[in-house]
Every structure is written in structure tokens, then in C-alpha cells.
BALOBA-1460 file (C-alpha; in Angstrom, 3 decimals):
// residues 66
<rec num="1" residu="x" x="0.000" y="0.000" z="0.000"/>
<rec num="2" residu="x" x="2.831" y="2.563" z="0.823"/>
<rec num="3" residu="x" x="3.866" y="2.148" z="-3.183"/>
<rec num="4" residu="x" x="-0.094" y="3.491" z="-4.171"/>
<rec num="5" residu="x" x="0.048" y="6.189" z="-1.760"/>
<rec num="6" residu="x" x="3.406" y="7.647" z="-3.111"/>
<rec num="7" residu="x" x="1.790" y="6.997" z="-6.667"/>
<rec num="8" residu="x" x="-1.452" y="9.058" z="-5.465"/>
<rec num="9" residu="x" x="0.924" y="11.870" z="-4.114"/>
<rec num="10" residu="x" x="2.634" y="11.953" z="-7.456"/>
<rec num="11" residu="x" x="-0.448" y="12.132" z="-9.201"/>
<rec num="12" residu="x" x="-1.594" y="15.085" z="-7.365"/>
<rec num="13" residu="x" x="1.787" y="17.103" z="-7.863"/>
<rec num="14" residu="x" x="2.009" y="16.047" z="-11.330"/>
<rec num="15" residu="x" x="-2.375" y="16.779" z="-11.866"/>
<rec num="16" residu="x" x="-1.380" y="20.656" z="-10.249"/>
<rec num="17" residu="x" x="2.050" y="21.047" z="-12.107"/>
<rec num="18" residu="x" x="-0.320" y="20.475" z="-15.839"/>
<rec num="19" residu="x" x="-2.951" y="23.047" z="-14.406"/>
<rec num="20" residu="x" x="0.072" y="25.492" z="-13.721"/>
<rec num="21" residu="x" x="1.029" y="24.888" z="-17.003"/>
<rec num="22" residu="x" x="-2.143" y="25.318" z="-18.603"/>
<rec num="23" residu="x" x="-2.797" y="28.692" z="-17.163"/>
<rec num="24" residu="x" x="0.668" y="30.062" z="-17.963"/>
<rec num="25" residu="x" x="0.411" y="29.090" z="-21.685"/>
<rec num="26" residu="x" x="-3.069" y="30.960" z="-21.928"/>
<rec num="27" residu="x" x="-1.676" y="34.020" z="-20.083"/>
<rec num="28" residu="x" x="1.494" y="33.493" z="-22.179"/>
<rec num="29" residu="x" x="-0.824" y="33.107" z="-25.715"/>
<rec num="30" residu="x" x="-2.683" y="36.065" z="-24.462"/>
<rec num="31" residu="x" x="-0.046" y="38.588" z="-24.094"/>
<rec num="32" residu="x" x="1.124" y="41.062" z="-27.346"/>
<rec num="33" residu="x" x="4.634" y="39.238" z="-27.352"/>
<rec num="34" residu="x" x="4.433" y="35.482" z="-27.289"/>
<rec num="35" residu="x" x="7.547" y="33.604" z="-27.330"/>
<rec num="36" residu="x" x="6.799" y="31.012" z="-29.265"/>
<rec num="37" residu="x" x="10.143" y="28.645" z="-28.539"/>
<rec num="38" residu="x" x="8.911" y="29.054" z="-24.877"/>
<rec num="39" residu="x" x="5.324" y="28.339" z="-25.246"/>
<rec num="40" residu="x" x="6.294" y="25.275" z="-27.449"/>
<rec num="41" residu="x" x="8.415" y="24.021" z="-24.943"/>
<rec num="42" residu="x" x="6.212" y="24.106" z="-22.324"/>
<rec num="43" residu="x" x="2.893" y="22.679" z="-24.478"/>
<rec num="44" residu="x" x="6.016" y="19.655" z="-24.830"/>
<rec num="45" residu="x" x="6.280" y="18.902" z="-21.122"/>
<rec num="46" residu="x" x="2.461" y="19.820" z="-20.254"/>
<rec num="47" residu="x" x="1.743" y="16.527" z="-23.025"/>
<rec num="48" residu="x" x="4.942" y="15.105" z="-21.215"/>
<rec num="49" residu="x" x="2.966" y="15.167" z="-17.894"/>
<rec num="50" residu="x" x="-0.100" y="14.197" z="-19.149"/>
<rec num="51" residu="x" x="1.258" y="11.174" z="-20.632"/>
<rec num="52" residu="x" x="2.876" y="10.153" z="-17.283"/>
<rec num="53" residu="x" x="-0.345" y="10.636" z="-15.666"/>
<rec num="54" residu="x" x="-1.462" y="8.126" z="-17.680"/>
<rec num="55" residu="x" x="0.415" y="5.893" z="-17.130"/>
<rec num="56" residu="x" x="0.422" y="6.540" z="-12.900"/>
<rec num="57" residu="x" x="-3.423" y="6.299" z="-13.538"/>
<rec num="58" residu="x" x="-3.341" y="3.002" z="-15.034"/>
<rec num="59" residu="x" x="-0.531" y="1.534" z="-12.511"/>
<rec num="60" residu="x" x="-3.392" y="2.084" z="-9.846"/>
<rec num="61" residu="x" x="-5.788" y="-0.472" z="-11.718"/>
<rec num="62" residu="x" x="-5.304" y="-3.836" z="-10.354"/>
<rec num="63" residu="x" x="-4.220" y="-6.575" z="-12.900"/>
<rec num="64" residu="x" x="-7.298" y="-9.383" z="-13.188"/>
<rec num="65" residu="x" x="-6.843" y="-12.697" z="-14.827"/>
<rec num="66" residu="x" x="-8.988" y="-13.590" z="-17.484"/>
């Protein structure tokens, strides 16, 4: 059990780190100078931590035999 409670934890860092992300690149998008090497880079690593969500996500779903 300790393993899925450091998983959970992870998951809520990582589910607050894509939110972060996602309001900086629509203040960034919004502004009259976007950097657009920036705002790529962190679109990257917001799909970066969604993926590893994911994958957290479906390393909390118990393995059943068919």
C-alpha cells in the first residue's frame, strides 16, 4: 500500500504542475509578445505530464486474470 500512496501523491503534484502549465500558456498566448520557442516548450512537457499521468493512472488499476 505505501507504493499506491506515493503513486497518489505523485499524481496530485504532477495533476497541479499540468494546471500550472495550462494557465501560464493561456496568459502566455494572451499577451502582445508570445515567445513562441517558450510556449512550445512548455505545451512539450504539459503533453509530457499528461502522458505520465497516464500511465500513474493506469498503474493504480489492479491486474485481473482472465
Amino acid at each position: 500500500m505505501p507504493d499506491q500512496m506515493e503513486t497518489r501523491e505523485r499524481l496530485m503534484k504532477l495533476r497541479q504542475e499540468h494546471r500550472d502549465l495550462d494557465d501560464a500558456i493561456a496568459r502566455m498566448s494572451e499577451g502582445p509578445f508570445v515567445n513562441e520557442l517558450q510556449l512550445k516548450r512548455m505545451k512539450i512537457r504539459k503533453l509530457q505530464i499528461k502522458d505520465f499521468i497516464a500511465r500513474l493512472e493506469s498503474s493504480l488499476i489492479p491486474d485481473l486474470d482472465a
